[in-house]
ROSEZA-999943 format. One record per residue (C-alpha): residue number from 0; z, x, y; chain. Coordinates in steps of 0.1 Angstrom, whole numbers. Example, Ala and Ser with C-alpha at 12.3 -4.5 7.8 and 13.67 -1.06 7.14 Angstrom:
! residues 2
[r 0, [78, 123, -45], A]
[r 1, [71, 137, -11], A]
END
This chain:
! residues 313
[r 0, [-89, 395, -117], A]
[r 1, [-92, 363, -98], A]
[r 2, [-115, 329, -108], A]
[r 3, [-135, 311, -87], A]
[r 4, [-116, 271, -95], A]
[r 5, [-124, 239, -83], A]
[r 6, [-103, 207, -81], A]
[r 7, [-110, 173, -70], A]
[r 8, [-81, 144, -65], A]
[r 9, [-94, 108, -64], A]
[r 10, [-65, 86, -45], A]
[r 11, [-65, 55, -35], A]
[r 12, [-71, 61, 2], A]
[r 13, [-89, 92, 1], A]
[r 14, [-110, 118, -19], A]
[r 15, [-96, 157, -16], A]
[r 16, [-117, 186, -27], A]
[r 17, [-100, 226, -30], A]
[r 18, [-122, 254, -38], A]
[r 19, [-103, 287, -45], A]
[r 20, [-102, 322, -59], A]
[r 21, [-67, 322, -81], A]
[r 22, [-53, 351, -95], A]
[r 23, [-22, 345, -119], A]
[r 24, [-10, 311, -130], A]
[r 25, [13, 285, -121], A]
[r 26, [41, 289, -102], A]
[r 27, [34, 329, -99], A]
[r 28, [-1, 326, -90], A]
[r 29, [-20, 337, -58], A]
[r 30, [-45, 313, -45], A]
[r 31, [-64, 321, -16], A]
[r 32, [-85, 290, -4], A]
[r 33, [-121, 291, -1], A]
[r 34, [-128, 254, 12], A]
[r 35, [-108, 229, 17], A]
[r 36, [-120, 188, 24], A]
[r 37, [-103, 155, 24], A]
[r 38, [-124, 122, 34], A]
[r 39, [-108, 89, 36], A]
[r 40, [-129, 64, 15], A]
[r 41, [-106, 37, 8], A]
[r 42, [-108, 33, -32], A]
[r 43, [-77, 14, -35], A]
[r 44, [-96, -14, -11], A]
[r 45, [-82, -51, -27], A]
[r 46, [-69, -34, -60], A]
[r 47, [-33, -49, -55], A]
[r 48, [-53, -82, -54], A]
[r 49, [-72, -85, -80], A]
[r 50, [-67, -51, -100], A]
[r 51, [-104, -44, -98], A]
[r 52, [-124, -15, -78], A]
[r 53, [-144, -29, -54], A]
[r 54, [-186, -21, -54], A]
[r 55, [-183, -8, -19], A]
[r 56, [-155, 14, -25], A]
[r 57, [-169, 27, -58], A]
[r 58, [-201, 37, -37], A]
[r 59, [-181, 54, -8], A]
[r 60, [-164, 73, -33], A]
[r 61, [-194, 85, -51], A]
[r 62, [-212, 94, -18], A]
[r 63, [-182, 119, -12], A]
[r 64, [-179, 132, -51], A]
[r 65, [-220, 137, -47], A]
[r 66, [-213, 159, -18], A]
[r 67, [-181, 178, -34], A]
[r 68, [-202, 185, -62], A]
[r 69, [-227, 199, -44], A]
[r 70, [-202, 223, -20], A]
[r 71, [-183, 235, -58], A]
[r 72, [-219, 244, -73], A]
[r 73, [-231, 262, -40], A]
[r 74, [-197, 283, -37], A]
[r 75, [-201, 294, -76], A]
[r 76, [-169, 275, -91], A]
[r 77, [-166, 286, -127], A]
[r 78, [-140, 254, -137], A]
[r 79, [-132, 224, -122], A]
[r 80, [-107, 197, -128], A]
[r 81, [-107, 159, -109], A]
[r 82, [-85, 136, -116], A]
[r 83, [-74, 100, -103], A]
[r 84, [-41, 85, -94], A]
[r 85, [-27, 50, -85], A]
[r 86, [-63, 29, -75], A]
[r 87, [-77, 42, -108], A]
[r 88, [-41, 32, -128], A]
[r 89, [-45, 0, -114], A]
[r 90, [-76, -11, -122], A]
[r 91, [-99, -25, -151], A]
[r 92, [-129, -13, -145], A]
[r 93, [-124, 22, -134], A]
[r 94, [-153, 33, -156], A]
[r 95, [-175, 21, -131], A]
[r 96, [-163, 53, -108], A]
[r 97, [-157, 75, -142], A]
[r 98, [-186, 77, -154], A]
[r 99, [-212, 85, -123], A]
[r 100, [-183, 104, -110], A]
[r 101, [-189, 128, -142], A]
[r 102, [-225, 133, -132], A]
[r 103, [-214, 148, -99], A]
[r 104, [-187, 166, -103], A]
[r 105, [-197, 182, -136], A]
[r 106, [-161, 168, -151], A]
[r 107, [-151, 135, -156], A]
[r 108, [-119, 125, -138], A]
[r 109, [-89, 125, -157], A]
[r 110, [-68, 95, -154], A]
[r 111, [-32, 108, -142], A]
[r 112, [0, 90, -151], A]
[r 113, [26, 87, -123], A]
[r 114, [47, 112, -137], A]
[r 115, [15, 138, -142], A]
[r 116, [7, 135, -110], A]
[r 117, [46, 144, -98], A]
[r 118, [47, 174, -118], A]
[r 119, [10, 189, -98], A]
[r 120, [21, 177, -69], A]
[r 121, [56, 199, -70], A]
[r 122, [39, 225, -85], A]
[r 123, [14, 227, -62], A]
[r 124, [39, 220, -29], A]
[r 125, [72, 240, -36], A]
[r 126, [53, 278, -49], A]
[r 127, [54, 294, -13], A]
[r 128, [87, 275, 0], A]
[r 129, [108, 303, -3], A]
[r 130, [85, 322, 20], A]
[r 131, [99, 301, 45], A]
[r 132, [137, 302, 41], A]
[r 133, [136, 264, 24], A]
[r 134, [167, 257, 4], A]
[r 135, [168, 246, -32], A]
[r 136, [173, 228, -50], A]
[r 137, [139, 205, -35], A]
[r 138, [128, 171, -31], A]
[r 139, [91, 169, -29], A]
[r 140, [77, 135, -16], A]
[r 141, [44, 121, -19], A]
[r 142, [30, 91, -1], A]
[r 143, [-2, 83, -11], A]
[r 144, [-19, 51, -5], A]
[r 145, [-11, 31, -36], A]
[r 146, [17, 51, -50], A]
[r 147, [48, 76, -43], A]
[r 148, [60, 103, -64], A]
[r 149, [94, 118, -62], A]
[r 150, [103, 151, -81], A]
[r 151, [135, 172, -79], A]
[r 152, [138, 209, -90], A]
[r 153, [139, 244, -76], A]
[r 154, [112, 262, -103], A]
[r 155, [110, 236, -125], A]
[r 156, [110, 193, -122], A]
[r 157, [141, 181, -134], A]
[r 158, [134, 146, -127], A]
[r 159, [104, 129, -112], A]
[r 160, [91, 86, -108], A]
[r 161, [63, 77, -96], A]
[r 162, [72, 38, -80], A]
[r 163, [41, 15, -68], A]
[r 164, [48, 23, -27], A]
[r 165, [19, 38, -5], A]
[r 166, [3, 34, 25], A]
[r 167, [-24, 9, 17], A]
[r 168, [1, -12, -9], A]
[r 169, [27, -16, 19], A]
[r 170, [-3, -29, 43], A]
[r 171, [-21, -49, 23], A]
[r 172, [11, -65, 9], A]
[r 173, [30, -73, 41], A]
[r 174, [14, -60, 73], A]
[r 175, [-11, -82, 82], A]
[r 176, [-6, -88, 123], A]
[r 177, [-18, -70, 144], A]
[r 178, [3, -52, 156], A]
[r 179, [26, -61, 125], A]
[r 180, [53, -90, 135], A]
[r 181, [87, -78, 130], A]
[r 182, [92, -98, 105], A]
[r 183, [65, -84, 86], A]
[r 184, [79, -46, 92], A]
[r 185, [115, -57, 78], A]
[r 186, [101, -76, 47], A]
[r 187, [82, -45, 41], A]
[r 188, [108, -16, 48], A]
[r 189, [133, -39, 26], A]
[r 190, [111, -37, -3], A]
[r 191, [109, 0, -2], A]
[r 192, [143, 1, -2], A]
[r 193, [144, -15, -33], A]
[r 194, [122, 9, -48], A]
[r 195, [141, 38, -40], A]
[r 196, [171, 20, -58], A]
[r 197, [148, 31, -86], A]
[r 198, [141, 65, -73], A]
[r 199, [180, 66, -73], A]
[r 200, [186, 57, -109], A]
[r 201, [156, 81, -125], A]
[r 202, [167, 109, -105], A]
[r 203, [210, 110, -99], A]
[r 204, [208, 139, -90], A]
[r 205, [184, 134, -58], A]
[r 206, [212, 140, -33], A]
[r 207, [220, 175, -42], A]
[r 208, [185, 182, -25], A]
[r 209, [188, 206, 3], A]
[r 210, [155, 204, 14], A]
[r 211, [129, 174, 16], A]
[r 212, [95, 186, 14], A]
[r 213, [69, 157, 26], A]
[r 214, [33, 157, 14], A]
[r 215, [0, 138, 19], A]
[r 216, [-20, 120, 47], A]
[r 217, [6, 102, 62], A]
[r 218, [34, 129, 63], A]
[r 219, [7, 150, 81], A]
[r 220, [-4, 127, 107], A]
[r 221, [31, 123, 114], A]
[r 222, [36, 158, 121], A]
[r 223, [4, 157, 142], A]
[r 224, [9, 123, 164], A]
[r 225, [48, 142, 170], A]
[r 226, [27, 170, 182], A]
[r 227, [0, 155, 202], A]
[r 228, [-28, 177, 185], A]
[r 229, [-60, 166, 190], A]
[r 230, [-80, 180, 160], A]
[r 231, [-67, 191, 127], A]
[r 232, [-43, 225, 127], A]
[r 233, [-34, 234, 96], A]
[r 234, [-17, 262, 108], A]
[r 235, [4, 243, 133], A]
[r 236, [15, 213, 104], A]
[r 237, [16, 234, 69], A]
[r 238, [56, 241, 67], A]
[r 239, [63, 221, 100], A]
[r 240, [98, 208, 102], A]
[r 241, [94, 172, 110], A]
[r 242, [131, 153, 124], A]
[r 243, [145, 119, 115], A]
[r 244, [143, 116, 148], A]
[r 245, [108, 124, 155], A]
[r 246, [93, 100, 123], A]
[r 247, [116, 72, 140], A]
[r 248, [100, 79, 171], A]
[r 249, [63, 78, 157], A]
[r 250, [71, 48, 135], A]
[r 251, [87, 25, 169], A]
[r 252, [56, 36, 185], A]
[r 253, [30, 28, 164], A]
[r 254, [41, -2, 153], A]
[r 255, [43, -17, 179], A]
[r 256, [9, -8, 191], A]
[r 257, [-23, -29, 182], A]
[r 258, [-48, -14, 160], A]
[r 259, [-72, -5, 192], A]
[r 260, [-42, 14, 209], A]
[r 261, [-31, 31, 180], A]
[r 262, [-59, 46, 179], A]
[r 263, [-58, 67, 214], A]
[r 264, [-26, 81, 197], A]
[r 265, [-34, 127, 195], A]
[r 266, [-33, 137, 156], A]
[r 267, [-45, 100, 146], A]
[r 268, [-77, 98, 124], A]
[r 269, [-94, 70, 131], A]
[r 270, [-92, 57, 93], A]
[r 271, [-61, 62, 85], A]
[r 272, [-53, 37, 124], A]
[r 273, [-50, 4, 95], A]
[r 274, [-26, 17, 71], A]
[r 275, [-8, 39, 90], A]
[r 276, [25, 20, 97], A]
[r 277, [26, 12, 59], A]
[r 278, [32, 49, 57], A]
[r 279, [53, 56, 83], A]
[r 280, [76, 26, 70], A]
[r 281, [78, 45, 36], A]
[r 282, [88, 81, 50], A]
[r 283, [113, 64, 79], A]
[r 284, [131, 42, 48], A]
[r 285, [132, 77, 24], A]
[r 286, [151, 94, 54], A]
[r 287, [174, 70, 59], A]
[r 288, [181, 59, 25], A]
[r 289, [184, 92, 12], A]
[r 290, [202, 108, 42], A]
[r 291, [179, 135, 55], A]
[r 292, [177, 151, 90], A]
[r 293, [144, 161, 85], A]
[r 294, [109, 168, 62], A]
[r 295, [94, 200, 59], A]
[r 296, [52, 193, 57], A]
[r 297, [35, 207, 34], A]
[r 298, [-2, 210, 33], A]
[r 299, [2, 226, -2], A]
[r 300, [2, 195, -29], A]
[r 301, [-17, 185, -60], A]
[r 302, [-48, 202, -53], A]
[r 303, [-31, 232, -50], A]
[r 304, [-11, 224, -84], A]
[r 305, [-40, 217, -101], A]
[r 306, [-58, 249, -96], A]
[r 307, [-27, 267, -108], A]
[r 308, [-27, 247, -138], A]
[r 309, [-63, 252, -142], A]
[r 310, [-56, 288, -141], A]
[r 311, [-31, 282, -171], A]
[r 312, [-53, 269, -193], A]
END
């Protein structure tokens, strides 16, 4: 008999919501989505700074989690789960979202740790790989705006690290021309280098990997600016096989486009234009560091790992 589950994840560039009817748990479960919603609200705006959320990025957040709450009550959800990654890590006063955003949702968001959220994130991504003819072991990826998890496994993680790199970080660190100086690009591709010397050391194993699996916002507008689609198709990026190649392309173009031409760019959301590069800059390095010919996209992620979870419990 299948349940009616919610779950909400609070990152640092935007808010996701799944609604589903799961049958099962875990890895062996069948999930068959209901609604699906992501809205880019831009928590993580200034946290690097000053480690604090901002007022107007606590409000846009809330507007969203108002409205998810709403859509999860409406569709008859019997149990929800929301939780928070890196903006929410990051900051001291994170009880200024937590608290309204219990009054909305119904459940107050869990604070995930780094590795927390790798272990969802696999879960969720790697359950209907083999559908697809993907090789084991796997290494799923996930570049979100203030943070990057890495997890290695075939049914099970057998090494995961969540390092400080993500779309909005990389910007708001380094990127700040417009359209970024090269300079700015190298300082900031060097750095995640660095990082993945981390990756590296938490995980020796990493390069036994047959398969990369990429997931989040910026792994899918890849896949959608290399396709030139002009609205969301879920269908045509969900298990897309995305080349070195191709990301190098997409990562020399936009960079060296201004902000107002990015934007013209097929597959581009319009607030995702400003952070973009940051992104792009962290999947091109993990390619070339790691020696991959390609990412396979996957639509499938936390969300996805959390109602299986959910379903566990």
């Amino acid at each position: 008999m299948s349940r009616r589950l919610g779950a909400v994840d609070i990152g640092t560039n935007s808010v996701r919501l799944l609604v589903a009817d799961v049958e099962g748990a875990g890895a062996d479960a069948t999930v068959t989505t209901i609604d699906r919603r992501m809205t880019i609200t831009r928590l993580g705006q200034g946290v690097d700074g000053d480690r604090r959320l901002h007022p107007d990025a606590i409000a846009r957040t809330l507007a969203v989690l108002d409205q998810y709450g709403a859509a999860a009550r409406d569709l008859g959800v019997e149990a929800m789960r929301a939780t928070a990654t890196s903006a929410a890590r990051d900051s001291s006063n994170r009880d200024a979202l937590f608290d309204p955003a219990a009054a909305a949702l119904g459940v107050r968001p869990e604070l995930l740790s780094g590795e927390e959220e790798a272990r969802l994130s696999f879960l969720g991504a790697t359950a209907s790989l083999a559908s697809v003819g993907a090789a084991p072991p796997y290494l799923v990826v996930d570049i979100g705006g203030g943070s990057t998890e890495f997890v290695l496994g075939t049914d099970a993680p057998v090494g995961l690290i969540s390092i400080d790199v993500g779309c909005v970080r990389v910007t708001e660190q380094f990127l700040h021309s417009d359209p970024p100086a090269p300079e700015e690009l190298s300082t900031a591709v060097t750095m995640v280098r660095d990082h993945l010397t981390d990756v590296e050391r938490a995980i020796p194993e990493l390069r036994e990997a047959r398969t990369l699996v990429g997931l989040a916002g910026t792994v899918s507008a890849v896949a959608a600016v290399e396709q030139g689609l002009r609205e969301y198709d879920r269908d045509r990026i969900h298990h897309f096989r995305l080349t070195k190649a191709a990301v190098e392309d997409v990562f020399r173009t936009l960079a060296t486009e201004s902000a107002a031409d990015r934007r013209h760019n097929p597959g581009l959301e319009a607030d995702r234009v400003d952070v973009i590069v940051g992104g792009v800059a962290v999947l091109a390095t993990v390619l070339r560091t790691f020696g991959f010919d390609e990412v396979l996209v996957s639509e499938e992620d936390i969300l996805d790992g959390l109602v299986r979870d959910l379903a566990a419990s």
